[in-house]
N, CA, C and O atoms as a Tripos MOL2 file, in Angstrom:
@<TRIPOS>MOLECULE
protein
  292   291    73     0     0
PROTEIN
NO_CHARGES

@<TRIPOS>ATOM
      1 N         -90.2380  179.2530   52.1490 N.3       1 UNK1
      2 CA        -90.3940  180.2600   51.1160 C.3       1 UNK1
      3 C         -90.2260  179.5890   49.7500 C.2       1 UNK1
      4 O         -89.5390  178.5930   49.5240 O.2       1 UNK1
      5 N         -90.9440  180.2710   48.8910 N.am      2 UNK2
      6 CA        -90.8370  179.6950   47.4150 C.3       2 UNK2
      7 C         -89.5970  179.5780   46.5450 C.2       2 UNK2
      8 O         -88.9870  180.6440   46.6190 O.2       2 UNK2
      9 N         -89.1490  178.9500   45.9690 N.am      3 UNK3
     10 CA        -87.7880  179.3800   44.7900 C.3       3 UNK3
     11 C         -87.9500  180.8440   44.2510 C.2       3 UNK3
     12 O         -88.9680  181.4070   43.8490 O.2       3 UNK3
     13 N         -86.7310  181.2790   44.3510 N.am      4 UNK4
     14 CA        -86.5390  182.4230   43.7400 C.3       4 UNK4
     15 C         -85.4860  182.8590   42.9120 C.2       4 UNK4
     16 O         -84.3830  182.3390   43.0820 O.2       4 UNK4
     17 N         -85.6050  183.5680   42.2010 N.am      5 UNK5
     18 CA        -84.2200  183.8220   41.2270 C.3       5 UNK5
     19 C         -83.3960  185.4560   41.2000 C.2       5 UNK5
     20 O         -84.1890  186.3450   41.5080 O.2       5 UNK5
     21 N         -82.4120  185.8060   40.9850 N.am      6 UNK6
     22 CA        -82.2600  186.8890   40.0300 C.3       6 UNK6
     23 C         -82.6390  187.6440   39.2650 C.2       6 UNK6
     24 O         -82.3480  187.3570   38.1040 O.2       6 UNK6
     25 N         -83.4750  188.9890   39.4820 N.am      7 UNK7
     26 CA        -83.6350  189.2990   38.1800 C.3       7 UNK7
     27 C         -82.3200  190.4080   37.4900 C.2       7 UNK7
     28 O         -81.2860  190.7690   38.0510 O.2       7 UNK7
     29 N         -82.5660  190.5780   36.8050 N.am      8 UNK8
     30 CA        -81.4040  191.7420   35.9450 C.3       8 UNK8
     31 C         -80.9640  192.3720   36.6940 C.2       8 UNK8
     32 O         -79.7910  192.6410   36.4330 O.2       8 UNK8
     33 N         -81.3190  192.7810   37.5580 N.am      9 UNK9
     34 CA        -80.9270  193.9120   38.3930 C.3       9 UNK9
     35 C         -80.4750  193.3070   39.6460 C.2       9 UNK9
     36 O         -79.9080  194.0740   40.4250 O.2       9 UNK9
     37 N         -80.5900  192.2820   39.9410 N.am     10 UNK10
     38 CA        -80.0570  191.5640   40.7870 C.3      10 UNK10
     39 C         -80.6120  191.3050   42.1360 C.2      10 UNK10
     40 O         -80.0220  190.9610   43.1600 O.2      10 UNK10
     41 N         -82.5970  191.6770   41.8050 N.am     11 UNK11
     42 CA        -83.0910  191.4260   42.8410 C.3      11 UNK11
     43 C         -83.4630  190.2470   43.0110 C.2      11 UNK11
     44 O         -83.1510  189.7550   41.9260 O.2      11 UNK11
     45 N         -84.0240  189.2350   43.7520 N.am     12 UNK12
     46 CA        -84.4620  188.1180   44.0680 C.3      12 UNK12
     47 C         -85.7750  187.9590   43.6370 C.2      12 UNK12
     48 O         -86.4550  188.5140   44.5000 O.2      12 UNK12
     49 N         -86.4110  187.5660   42.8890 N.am     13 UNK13
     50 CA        -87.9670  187.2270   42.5950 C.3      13 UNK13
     51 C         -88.0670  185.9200   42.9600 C.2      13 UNK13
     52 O         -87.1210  185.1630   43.1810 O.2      13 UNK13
     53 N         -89.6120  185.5840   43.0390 N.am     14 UNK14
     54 CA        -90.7200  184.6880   43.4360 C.3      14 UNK14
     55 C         -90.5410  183.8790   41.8600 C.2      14 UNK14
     56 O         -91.3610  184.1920   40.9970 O.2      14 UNK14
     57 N         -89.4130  182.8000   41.4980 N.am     15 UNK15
     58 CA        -89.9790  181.8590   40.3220 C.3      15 UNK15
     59 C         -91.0310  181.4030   39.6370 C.2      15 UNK15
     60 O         -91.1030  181.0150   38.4710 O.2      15 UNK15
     61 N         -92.3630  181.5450   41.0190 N.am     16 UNK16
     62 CA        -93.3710  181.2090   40.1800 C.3      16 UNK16
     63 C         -94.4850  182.8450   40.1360 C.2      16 UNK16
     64 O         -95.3900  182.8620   39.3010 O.2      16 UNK16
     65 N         -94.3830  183.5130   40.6380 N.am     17 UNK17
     66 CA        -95.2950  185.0910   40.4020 C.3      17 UNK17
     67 C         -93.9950  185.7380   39.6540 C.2      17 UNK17
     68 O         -94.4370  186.3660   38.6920 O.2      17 UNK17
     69 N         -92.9840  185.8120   39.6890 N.am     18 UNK18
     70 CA        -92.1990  187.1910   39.3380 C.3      18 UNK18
     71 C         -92.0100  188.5390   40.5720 C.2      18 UNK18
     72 O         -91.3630  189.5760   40.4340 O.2      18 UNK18
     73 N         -92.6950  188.1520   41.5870 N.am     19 UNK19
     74 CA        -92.8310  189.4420   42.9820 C.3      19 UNK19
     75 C         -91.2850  189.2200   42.9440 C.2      19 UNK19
     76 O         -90.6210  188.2130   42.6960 O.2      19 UNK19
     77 N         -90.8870  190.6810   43.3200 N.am     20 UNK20
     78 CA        -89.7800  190.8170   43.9070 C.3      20 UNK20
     79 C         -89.7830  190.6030   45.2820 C.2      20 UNK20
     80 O         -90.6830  191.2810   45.7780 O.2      20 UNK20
     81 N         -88.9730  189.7450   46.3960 N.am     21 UNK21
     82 CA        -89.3560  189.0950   47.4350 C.3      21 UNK21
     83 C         -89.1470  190.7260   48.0670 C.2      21 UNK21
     84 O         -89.8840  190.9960   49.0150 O.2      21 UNK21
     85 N         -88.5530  191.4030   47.7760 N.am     22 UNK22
     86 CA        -88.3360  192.7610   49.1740 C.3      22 UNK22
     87 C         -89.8010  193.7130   48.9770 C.2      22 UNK22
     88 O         -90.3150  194.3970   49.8620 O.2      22 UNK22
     89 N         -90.2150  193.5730   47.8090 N.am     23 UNK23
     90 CA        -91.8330  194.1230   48.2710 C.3      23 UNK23
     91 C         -92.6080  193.1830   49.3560 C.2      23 UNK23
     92 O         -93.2830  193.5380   50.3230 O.2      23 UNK23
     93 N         -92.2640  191.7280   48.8410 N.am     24 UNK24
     94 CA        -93.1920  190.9210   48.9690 C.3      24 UNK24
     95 C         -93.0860  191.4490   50.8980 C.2      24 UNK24
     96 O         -94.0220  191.6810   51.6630 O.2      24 UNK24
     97 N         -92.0560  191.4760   51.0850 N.am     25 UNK25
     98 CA        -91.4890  191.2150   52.4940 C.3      25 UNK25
     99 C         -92.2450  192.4150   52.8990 C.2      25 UNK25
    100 O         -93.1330  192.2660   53.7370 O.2      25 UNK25
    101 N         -91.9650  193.8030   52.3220 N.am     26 UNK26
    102 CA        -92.9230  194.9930   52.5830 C.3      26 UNK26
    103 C         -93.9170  195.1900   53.0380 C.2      26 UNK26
    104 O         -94.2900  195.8000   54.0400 O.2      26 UNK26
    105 N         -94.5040  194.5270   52.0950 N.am     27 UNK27
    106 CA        -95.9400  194.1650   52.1650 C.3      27 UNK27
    107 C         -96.8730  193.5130   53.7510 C.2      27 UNK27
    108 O         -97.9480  193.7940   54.2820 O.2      27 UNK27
    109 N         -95.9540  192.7180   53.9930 N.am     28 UNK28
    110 CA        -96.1260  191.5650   54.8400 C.3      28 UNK28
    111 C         -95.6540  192.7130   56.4000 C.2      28 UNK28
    112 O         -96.3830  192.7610   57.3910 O.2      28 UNK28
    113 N         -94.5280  193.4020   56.2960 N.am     29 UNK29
    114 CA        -94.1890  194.2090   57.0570 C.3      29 UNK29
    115 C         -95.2310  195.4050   57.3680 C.2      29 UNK29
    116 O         -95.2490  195.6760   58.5680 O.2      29 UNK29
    117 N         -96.0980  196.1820   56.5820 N.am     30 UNK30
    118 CA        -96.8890  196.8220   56.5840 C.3      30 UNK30
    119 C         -97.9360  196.5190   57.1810 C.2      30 UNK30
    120 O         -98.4000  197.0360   58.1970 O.2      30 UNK30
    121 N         -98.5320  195.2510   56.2590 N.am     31 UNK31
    122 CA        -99.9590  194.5810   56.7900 C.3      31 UNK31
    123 C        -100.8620  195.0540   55.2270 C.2      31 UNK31
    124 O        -102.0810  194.8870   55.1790 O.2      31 UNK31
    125 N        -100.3560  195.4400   54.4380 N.am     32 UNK32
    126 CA       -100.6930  195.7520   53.1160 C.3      32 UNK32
    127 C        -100.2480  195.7620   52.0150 C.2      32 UNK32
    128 O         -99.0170  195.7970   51.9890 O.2      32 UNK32
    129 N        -100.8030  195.7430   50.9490 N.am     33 UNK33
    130 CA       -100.2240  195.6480   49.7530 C.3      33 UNK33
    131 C         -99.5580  197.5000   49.4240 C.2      33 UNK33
    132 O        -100.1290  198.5900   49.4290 O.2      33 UNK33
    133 N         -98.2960  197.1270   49.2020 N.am     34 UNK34
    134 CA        -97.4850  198.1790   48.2390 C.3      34 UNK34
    135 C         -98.5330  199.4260   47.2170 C.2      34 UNK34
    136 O         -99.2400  198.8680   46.3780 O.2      34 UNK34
    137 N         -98.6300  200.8280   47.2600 N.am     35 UNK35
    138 CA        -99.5190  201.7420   46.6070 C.3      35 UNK35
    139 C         -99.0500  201.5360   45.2550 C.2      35 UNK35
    140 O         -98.1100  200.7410   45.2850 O.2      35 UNK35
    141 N         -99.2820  201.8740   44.2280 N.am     36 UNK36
    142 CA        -98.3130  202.1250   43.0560 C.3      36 UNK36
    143 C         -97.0770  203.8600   43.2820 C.2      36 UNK36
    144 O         -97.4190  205.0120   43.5490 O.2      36 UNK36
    145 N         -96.0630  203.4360   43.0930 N.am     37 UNK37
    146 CA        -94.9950  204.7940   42.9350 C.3      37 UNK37
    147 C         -94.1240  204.0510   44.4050 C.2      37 UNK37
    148 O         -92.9110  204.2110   44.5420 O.2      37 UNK37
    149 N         -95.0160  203.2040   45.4730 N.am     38 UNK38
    150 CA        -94.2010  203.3320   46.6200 C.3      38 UNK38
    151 C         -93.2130  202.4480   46.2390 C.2      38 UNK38
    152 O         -93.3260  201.5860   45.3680 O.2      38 UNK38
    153 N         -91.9880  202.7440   47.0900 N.am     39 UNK39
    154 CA        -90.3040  202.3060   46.5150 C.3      39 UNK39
    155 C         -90.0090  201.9440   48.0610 C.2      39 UNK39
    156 O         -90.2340  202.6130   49.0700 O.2      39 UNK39
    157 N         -89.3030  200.3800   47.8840 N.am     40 UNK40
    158 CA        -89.0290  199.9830   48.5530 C.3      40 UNK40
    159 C         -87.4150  199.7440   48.7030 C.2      40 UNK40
    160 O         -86.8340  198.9010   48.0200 O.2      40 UNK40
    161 N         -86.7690  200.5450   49.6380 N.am     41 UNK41
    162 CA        -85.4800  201.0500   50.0330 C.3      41 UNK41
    163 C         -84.9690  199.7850   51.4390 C.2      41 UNK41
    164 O         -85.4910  199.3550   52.4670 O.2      41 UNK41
    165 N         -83.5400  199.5670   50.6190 N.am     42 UNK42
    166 CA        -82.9500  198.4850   51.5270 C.3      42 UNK42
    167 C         -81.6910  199.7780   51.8070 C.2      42 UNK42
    168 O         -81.0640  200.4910   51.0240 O.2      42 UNK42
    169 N         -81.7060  199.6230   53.6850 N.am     43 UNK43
    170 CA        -81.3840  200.3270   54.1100 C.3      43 UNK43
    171 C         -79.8200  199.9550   54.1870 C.2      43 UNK43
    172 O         -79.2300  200.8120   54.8450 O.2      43 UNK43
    173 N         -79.2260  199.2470   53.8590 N.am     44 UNK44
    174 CA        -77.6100  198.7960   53.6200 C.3      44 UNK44
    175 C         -77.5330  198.4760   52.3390 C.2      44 UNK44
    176 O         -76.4920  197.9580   51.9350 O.2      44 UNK44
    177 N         -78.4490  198.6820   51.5850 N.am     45 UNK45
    178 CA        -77.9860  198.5110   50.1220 C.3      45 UNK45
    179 C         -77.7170  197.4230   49.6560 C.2      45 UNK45
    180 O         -77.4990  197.2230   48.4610 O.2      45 UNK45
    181 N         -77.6890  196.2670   50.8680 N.am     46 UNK46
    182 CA        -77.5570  195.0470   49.9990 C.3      46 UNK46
    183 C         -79.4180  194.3060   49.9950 C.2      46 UNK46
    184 O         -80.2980  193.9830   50.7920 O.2      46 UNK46
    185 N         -79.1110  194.3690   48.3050 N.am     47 UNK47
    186 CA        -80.5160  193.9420   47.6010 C.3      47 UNK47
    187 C         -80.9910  192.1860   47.7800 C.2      47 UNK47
    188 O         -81.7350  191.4320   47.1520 O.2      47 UNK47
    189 N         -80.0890  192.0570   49.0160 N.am     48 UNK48
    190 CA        -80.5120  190.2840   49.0120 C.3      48 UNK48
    191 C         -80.5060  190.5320   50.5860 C.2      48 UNK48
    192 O         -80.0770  189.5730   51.2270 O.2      48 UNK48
    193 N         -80.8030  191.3620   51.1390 N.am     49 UNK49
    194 CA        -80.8480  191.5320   52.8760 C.3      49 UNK49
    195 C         -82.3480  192.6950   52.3650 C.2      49 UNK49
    196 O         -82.4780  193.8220   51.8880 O.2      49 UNK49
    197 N         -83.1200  191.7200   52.7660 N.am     50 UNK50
    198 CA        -84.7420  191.9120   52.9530 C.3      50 UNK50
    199 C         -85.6770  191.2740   54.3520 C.2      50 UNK50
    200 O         -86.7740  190.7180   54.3950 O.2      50 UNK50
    201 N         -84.6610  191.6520   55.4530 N.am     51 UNK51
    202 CA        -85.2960  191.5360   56.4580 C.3      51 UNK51
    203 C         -85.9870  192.6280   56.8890 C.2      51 UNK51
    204 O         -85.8740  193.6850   56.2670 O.2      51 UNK51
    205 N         -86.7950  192.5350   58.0040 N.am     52 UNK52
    206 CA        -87.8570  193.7650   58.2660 C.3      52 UNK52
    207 C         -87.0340  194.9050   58.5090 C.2      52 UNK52
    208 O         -87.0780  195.8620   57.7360 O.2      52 UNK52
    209 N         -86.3770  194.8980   59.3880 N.am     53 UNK53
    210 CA        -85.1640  196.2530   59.8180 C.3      53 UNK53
    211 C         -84.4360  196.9460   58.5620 C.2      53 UNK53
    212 O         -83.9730  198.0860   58.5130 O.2      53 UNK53
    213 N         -84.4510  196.1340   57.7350 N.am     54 UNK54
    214 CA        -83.5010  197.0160   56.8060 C.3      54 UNK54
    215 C         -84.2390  196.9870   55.7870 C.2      54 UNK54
    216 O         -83.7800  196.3540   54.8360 O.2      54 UNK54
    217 N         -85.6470  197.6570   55.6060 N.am     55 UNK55
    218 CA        -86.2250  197.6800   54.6500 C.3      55 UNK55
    219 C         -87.6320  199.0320   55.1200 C.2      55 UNK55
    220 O         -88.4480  199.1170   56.0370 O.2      55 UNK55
    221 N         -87.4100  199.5850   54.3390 N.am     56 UNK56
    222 CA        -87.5530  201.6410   54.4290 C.3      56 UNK56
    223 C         -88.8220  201.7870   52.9590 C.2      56 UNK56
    224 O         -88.5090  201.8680   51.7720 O.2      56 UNK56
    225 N         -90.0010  201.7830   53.4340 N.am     57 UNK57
    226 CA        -90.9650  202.0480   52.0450 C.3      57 UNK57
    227 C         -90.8060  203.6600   52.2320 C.2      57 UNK57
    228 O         -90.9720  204.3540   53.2350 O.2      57 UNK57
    229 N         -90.2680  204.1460   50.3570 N.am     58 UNK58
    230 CA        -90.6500  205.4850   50.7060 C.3      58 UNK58
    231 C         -91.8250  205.6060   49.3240 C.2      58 UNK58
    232 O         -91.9330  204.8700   48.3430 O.2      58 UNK58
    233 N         -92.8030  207.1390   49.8100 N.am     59 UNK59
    234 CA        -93.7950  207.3740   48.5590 C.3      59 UNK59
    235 C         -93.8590  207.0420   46.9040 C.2      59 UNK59
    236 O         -94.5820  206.5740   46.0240 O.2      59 UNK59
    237 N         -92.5440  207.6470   47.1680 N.am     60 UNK60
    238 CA        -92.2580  207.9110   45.4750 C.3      60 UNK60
    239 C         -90.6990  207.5510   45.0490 C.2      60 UNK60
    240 O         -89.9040  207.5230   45.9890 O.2      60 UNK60
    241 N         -90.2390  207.3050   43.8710 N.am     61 UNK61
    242 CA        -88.9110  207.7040   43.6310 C.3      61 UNK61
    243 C         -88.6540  208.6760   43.7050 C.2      61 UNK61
    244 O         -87.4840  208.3440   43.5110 O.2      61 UNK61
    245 N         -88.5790  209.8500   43.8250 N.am     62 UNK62
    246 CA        -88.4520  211.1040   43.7980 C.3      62 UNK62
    247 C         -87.5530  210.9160   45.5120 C.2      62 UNK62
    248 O         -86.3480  210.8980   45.7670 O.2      62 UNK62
    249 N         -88.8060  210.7980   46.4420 N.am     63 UNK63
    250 CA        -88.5300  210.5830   47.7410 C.3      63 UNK63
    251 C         -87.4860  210.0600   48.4560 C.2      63 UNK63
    252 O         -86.9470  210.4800   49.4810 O.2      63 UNK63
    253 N         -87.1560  208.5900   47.4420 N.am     64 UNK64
    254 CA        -86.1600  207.4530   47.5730 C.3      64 UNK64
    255 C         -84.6780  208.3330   46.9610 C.2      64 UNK64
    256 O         -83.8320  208.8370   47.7000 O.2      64 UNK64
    257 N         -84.6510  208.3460   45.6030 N.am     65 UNK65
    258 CA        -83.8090  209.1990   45.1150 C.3      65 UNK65
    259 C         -83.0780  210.5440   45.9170 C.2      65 UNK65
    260 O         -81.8560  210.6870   45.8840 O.2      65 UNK65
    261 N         -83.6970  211.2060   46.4120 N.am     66 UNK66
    262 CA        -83.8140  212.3060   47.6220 C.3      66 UNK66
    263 C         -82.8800  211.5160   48.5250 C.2      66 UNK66
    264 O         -81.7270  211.9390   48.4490 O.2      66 UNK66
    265 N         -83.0640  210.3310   49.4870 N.am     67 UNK67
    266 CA        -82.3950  210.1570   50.5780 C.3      67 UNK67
    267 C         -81.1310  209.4380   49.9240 C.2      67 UNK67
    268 O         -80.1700  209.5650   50.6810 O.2      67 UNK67
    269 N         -80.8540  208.8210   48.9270 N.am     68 UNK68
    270 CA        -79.4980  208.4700   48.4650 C.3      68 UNK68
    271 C         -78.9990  209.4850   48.2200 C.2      68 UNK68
    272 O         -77.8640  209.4660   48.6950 O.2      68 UNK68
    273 N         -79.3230  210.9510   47.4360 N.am     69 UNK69
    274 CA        -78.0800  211.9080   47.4960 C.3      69 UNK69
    275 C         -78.2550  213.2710   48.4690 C.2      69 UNK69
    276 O         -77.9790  214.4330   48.1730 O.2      69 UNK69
    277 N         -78.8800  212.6750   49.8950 N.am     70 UNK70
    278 CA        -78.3590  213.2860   50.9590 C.3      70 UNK70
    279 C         -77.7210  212.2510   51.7190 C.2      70 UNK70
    280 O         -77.1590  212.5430   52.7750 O.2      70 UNK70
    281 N         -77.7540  210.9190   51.2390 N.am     71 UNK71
    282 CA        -76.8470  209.5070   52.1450 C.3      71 UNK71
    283 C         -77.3190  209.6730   53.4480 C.2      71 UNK71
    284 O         -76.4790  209.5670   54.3410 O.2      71 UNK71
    285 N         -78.4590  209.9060   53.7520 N.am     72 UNK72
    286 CA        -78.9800  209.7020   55.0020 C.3      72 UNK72
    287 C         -79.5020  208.3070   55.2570 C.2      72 UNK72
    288 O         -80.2660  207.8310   56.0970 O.2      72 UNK72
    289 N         -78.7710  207.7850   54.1650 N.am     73 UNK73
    290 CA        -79.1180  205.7340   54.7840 C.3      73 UNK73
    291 C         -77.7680  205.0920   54.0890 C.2      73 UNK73
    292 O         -77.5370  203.8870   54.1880 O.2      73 UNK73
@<TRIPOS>BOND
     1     1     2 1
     2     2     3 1
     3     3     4 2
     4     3     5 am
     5     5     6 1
     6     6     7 1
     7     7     8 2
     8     7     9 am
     9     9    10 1
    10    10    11 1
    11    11    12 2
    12    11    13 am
    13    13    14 1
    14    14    15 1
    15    15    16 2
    16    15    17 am
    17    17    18 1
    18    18    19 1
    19    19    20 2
    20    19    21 am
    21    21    22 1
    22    22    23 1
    23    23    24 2
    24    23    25 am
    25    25    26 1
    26    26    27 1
    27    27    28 2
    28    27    29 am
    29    29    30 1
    30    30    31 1
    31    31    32 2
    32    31    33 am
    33    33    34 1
    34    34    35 1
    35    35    36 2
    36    35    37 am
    37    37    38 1
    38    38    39 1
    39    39    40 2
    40    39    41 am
    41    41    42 1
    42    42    43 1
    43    43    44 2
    44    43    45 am
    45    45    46 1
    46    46    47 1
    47    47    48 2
    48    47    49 am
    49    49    50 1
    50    50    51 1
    51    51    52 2
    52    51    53 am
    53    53    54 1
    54    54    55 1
    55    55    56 2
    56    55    57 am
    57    57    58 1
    58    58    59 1
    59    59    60 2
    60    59    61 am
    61    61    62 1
    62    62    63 1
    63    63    64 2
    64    63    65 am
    65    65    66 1
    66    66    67 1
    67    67    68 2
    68    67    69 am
    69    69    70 1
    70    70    71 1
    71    71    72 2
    72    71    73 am
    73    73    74 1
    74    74    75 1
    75    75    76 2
    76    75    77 am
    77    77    78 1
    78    78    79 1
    79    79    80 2
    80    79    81 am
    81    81    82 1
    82    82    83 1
    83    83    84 2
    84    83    85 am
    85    85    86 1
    86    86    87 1
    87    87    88 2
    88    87    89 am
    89    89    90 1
    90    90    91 1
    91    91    92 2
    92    91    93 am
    93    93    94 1
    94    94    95 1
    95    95    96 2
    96    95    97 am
    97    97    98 1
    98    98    99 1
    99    99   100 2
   100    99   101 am
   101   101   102 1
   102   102   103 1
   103   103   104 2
   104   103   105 am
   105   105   106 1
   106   106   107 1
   107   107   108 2
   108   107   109 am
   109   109   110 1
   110   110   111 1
   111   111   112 2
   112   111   113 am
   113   113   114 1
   114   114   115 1
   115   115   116 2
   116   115   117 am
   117   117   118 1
   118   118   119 1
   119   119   120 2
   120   119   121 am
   121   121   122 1
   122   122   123 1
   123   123   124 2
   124   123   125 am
   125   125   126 1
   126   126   127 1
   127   127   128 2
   128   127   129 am
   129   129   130 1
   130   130   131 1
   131   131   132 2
   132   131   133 am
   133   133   134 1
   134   134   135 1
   135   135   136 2
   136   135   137 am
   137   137   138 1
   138   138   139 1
   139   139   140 2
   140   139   141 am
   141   141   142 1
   142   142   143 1
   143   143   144 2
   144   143   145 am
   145   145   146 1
   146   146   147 1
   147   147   148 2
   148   147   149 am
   149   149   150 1
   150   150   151 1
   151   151   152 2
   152   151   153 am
   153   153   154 1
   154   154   155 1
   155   155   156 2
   156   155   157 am
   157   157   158 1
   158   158   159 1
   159   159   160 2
   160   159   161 am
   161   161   162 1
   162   162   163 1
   163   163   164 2
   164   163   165 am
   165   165   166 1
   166   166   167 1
   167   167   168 2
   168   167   169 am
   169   169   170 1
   170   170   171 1
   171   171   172 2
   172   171   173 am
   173   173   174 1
   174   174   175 1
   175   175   176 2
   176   175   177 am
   177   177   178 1
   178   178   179 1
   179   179   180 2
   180   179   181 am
   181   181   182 1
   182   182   183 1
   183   183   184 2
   184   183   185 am
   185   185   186 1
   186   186   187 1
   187   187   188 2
   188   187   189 am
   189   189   190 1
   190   190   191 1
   191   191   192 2
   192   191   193 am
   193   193   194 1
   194   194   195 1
   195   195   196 2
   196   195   197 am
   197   197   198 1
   198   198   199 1
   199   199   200 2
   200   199   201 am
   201   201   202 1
   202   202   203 1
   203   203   204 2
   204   203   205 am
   205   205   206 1
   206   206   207 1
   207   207   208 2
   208   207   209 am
   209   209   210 1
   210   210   211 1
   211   211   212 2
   212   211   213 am
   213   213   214 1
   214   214   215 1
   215   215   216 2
   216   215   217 am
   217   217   218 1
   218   218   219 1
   219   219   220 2
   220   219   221 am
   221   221   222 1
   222   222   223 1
   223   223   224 2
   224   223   225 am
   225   225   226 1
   226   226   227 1
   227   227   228 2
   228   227   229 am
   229   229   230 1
   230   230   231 1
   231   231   232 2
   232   231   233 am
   233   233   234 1
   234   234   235 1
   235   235   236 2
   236   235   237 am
   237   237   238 1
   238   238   239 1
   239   239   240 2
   240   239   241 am
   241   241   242 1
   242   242   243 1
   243   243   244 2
   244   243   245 am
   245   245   246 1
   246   246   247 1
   247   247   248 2
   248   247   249 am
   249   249   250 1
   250   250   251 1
   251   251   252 2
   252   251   253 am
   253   253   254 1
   254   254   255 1
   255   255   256 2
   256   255   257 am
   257   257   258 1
   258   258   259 1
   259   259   260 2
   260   259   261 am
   261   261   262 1
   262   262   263 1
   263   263   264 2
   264   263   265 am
   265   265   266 1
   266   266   267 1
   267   267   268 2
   268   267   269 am
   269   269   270 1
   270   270   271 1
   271   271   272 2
   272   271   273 am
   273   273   274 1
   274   274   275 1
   275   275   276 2
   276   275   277 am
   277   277   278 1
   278   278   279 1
   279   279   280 2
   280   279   281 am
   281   281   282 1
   282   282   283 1
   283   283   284 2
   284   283   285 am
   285   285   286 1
   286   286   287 1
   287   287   288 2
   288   287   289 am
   289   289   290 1
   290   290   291 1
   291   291   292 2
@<TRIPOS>SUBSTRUCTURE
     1 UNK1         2 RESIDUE 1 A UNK
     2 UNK2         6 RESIDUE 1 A UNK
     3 UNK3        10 RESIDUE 1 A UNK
     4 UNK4        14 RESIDUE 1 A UNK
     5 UNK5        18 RESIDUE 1 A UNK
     6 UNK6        22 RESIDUE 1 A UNK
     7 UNK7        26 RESIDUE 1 A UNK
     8 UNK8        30 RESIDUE 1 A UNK
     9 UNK9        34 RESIDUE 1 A UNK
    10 UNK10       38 RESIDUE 1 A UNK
    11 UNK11       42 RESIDUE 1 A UNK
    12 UNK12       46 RESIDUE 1 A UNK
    13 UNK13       50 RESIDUE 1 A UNK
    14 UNK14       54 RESIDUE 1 A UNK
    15 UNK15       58 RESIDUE 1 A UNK
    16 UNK16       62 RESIDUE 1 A UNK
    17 UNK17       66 RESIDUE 1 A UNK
    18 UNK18       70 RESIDUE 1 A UNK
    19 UNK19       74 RESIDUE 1 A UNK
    20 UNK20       78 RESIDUE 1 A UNK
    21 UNK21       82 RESIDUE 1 A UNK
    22 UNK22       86 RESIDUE 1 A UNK
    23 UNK23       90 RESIDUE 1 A UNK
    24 UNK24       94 RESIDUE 1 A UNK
    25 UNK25       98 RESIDUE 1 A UNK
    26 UNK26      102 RESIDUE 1 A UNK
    27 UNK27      106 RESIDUE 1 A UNK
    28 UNK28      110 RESIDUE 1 A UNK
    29 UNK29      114 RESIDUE 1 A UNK
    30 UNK30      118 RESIDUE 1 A UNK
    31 UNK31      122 RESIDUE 1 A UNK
    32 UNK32      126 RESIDUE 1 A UNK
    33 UNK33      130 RESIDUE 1 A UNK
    34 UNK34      134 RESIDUE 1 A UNK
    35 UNK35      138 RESIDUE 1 A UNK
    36 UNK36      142 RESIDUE 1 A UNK
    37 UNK37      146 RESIDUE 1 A UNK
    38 UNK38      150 RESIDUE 1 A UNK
    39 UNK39      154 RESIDUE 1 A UNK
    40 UNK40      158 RESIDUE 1 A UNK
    41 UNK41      162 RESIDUE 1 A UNK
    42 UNK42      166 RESIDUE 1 A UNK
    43 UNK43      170 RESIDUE 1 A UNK
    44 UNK44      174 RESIDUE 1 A UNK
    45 UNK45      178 RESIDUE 1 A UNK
    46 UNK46      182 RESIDUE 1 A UNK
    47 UNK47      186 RESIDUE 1 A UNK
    48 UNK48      190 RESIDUE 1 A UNK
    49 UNK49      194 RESIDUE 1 A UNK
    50 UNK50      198 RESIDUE 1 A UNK
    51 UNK51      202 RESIDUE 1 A UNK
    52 UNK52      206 RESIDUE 1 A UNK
    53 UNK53      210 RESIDUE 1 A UNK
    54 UNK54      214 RESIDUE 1 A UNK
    55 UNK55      218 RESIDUE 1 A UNK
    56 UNK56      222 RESIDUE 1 A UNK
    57 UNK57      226 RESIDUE 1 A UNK
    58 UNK58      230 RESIDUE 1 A UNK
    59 UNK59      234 RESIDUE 1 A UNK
    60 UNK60      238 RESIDUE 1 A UNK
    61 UNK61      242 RESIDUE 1 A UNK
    62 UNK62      246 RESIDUE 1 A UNK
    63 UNK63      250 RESIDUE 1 A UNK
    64 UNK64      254 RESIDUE 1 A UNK
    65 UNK65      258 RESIDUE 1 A UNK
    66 UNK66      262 RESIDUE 1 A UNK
    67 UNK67      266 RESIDUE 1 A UNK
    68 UNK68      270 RESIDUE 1 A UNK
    69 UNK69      274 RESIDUE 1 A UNK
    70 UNK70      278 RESIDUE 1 A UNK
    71 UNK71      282 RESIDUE 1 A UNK
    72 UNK72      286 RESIDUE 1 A UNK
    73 UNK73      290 RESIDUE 1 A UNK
């Protein structure tokens, strides 16, 4: 895998694109590229555990937002 860094928020990006690796991983998990709005949800919350299992595409933020304040993940 490529170097990656930190961004602000403390996700992991691709040093040389800027991809955040947990889309990237999404993506790859799907078999497609990410829609625009779709939100990619790490299912333990830790933003550096982007393996296939713990990684939940939902539609929208709206959607995503929704399952953090019913904590159904």
């Amino acid at each position: 895998m490529a170097d990656w860094q930190r961004d602000k928020k403390g996700y992991p990006r691709f040093s040389d694109s800027g991809k955040s690796v947990h889309r990237w991983k999404a993506e790859k998990k799907l078999g497609r590229e990410l829609r625009p709005g779709e939100v990619v949800h790490h299912k333990n919350r830790k933003k550096t555990d982007y393996s296939d299992d713990n990684l939940h595409v939902f539609g929208s933020q709206r959607q995503h937002w929704r399952a953090h304040r019913c904590d159904g993940w």
